[in-house]
LONU-94151 format. One record per residue (C-alpha): residue number from 1; x, y, z. Coordinates in steps of 0.02 Angstrom, whole numbers. Layout:
! residues N
@k:NUM&east:X&north:Y&up:Z
...
END
This chain:
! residues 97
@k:1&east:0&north:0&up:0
@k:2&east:68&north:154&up:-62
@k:3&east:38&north:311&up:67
@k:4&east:29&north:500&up:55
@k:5&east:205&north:488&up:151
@k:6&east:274&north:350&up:22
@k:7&east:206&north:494&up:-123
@k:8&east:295&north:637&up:-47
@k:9&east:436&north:554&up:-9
@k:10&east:465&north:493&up:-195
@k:11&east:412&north:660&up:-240
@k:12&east:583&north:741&up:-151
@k:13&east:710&north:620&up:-207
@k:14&east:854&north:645&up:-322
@k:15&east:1012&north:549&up:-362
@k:16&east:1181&north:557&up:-315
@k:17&east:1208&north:693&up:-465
@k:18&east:1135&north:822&up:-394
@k:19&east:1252&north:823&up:-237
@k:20&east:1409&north:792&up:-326
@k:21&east:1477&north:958&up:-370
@k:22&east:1441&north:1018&up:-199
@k:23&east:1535&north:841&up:-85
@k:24&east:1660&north:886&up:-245
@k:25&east:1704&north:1051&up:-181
@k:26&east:1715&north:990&up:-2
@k:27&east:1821&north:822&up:-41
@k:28&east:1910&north:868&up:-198
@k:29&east:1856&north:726&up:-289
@k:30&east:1732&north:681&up:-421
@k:31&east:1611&north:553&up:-305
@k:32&east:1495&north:504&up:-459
@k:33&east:1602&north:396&up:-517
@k:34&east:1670&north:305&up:-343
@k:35&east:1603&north:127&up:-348
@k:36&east:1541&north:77&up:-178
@k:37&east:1454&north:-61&up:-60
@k:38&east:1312&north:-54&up:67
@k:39&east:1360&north:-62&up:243
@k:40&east:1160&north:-138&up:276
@k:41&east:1116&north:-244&up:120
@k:42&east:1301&north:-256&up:61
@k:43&east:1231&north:-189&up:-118
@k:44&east:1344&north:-142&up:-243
@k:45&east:1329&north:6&up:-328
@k:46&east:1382&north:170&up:-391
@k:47&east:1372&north:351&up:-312
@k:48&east:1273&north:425&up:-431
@k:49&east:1124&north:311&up:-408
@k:50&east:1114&north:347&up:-232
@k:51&east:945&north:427&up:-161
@k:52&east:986&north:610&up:-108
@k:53&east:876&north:707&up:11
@k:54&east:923&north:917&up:-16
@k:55&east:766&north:993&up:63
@k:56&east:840&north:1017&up:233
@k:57&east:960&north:1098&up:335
@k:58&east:1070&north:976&up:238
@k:59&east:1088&north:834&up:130
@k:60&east:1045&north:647&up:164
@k:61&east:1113&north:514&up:35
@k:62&east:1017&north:333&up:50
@k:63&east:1039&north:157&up:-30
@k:64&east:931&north:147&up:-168
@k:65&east:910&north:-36&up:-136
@k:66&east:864&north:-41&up:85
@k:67&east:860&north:163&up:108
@k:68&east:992&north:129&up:246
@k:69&east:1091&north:280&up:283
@k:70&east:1244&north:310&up:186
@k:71&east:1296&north:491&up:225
@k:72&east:1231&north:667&up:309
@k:73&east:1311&north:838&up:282
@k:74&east:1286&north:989&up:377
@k:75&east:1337&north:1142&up:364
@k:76&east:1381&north:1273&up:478
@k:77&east:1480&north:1424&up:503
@k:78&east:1610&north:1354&up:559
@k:79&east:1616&north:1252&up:434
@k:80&east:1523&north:1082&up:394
@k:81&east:1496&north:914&up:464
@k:82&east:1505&north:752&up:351
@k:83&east:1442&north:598&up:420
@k:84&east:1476&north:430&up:319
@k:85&east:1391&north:280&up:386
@k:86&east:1342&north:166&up:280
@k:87&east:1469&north:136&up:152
@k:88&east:1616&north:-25&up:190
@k:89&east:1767&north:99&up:231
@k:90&east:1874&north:168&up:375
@k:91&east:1810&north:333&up:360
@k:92&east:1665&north:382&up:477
@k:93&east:1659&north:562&up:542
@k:94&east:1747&north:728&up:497
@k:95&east:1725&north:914&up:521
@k:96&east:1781&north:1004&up:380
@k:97&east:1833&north:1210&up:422
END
């Protein structure tokens, strides 16, 4: 059953593109093309078809495949928070200035 939550919620995705250019400028990287694996389902995948959340007081990126949690940035004036949790690597937390 599909609800009016399920609707809106569809309604405010996006893909991994449309954060790129802005985790570029923060990591000096290009992430669209950084292959990747689930930390939840262990799905493979790519950045770009992530689910990205924008509509916020940051971004949210999801696995397209179980919606687990794969990485949160904030931003603040003193700079921004980045939060990676769900993807298999060392990396976890890190304030960027």
């Amino acid at each position: 059953m599909i609800t009016d939550t399920d609707t809106i919620d569809r309604a405010l995705r996006l893909d991994g593109n449309a954060v790129a250019g802005e985790l570029q400028m923060l990591l000096n990287l290009d992430v669209t093309v950084l292959q990747m694996t689930c930390s939840h389902c262990h799905k493979e995948g790519i950045f770009a078809n992530l689910l990205a959340y924008v509509r916020g007081p940051g971004l949210v990126l999801r696995c397209p495949t179980c919606e687990g949690l794969i990485l949160q940035l904030v931003k603040a004036p003193s700079g921004a928070i980045l939060t990676v949790e769900g993807i298999t690597a060392d990396i976890k937390s890190t304030i960027i200035p």
